[in-house]
N, C-alpha and C positions, 0 to 999 in steps of 0.2 A: 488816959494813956492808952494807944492802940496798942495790942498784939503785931508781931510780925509772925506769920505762918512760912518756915519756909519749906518749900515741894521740893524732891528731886525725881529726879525721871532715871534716876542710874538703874541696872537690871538688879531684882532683890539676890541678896544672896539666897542660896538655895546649897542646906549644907546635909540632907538627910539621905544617908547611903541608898544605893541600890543595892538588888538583889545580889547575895555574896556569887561569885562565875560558878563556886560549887554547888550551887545549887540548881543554877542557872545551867549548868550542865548534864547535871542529873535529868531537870526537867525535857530537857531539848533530845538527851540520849531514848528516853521514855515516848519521847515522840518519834524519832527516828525508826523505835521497834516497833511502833505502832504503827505507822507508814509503813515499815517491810510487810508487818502482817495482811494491810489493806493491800498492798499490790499482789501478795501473793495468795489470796482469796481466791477460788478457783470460780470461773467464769459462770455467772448464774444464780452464782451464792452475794448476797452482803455481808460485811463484815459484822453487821448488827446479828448477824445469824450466828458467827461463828464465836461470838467472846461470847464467856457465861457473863450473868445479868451483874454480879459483884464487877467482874471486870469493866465490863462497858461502863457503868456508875461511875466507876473511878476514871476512865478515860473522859468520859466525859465532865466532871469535878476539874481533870488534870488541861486538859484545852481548852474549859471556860479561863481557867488561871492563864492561860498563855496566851487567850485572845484579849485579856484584860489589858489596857491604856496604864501605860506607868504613869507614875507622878511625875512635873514637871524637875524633881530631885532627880528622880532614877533615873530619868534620858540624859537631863544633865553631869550626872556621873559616867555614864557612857559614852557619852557623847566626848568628856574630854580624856577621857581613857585612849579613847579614837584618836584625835587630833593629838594626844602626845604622842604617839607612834612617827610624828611626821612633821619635819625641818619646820624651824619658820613658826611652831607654836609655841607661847610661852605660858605656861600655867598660871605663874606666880601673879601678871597683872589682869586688868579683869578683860575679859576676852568677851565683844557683843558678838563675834562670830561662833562660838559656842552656845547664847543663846537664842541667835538665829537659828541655829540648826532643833535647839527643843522646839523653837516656835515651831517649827513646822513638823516638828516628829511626834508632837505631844499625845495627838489622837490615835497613834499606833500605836499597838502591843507591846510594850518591855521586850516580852520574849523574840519578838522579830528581831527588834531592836539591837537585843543580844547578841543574834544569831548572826546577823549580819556584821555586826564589828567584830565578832571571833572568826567569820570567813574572812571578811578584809583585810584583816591583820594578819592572816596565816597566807596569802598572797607575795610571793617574793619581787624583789625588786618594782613594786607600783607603786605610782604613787597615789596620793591623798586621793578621795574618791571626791567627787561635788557630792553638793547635796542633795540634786537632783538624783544622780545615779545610785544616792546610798537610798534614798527613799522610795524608787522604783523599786529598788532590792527587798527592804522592810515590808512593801506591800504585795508583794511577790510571793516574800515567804507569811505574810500572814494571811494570803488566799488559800497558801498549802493545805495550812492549818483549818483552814476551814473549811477541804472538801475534806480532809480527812476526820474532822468531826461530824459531816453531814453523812460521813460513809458510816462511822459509829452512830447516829443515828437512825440508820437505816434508809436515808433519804438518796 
């Protein structure tokens, strides 16, 4: 008697939350002071000069976490957080343009990720972003993030 194997090719589910927004906020707020403090550095100085050595330790702990790649879960929850905002998506059935959009967000930050669907969605009357422009966005903001860690670096 043969076996029959059978494959499917559907996208797996993927049911493991992301990061809760309040934290997600907390995080991005901590970055934003942090960013005030590197631009307001007075000229000459690094910012590695001017945080005591706890603090920098902890900035930098705090932007290795936000330069971190989420799971292919956490974008996915993001990602349809996003597209519910916007006519035309239905959550209920399985949507391959939701996981179009992890395929290609995968290798980016969570935290960009974040960042960028909490500006998007606070945008009045636009609409849906492609995915192109939402990903320029994502890598945009995680270049930020990462002179502002080169600057807490000292580099």
């Amino acid at each position: 008697m043969t076996a029959v194997i059978q494959h499917t090719f559907a996208p797996r589910q993927l049911t493991a939350p992301a990061p809760t927004p309040e934290a997600m906020e907390l995080a991005l707020t901590r970055l934003n002071d942090l960013s005030a403090k590197w631009r307001a550095t007075p000229k000459g100085r690094l910012l590695s000069q001017i945080l005591p050595e706890d603090q920098r330790t902890a900035a930098l702990s705090m932007l290795n976490s936000l330069l971190s790649p989420g799971t292919p879960s956490e974008v996915l929850t993001i990602v349809k957080r996003l597209l519910a905002h916007y006519p035309g998506y239905n959550a209920d059935k399985p949507d391959s343009v939701a996981h179009d959009w992890v395929r290609m967000l995968r290798d980016q930050p969570s935290a960009s990720i974040w960042a960028c669907y909490e500006r998007t969605i606070c945008r009045r009357g636009q609409f849906a972003p492609s995915l192109g422009d939402f990903l320029q966005d994502v890598i945009t903001h995680a270049a930020g993030v990462r002179m502002v860690k080169a600057a807490v670096e000292g580099r």
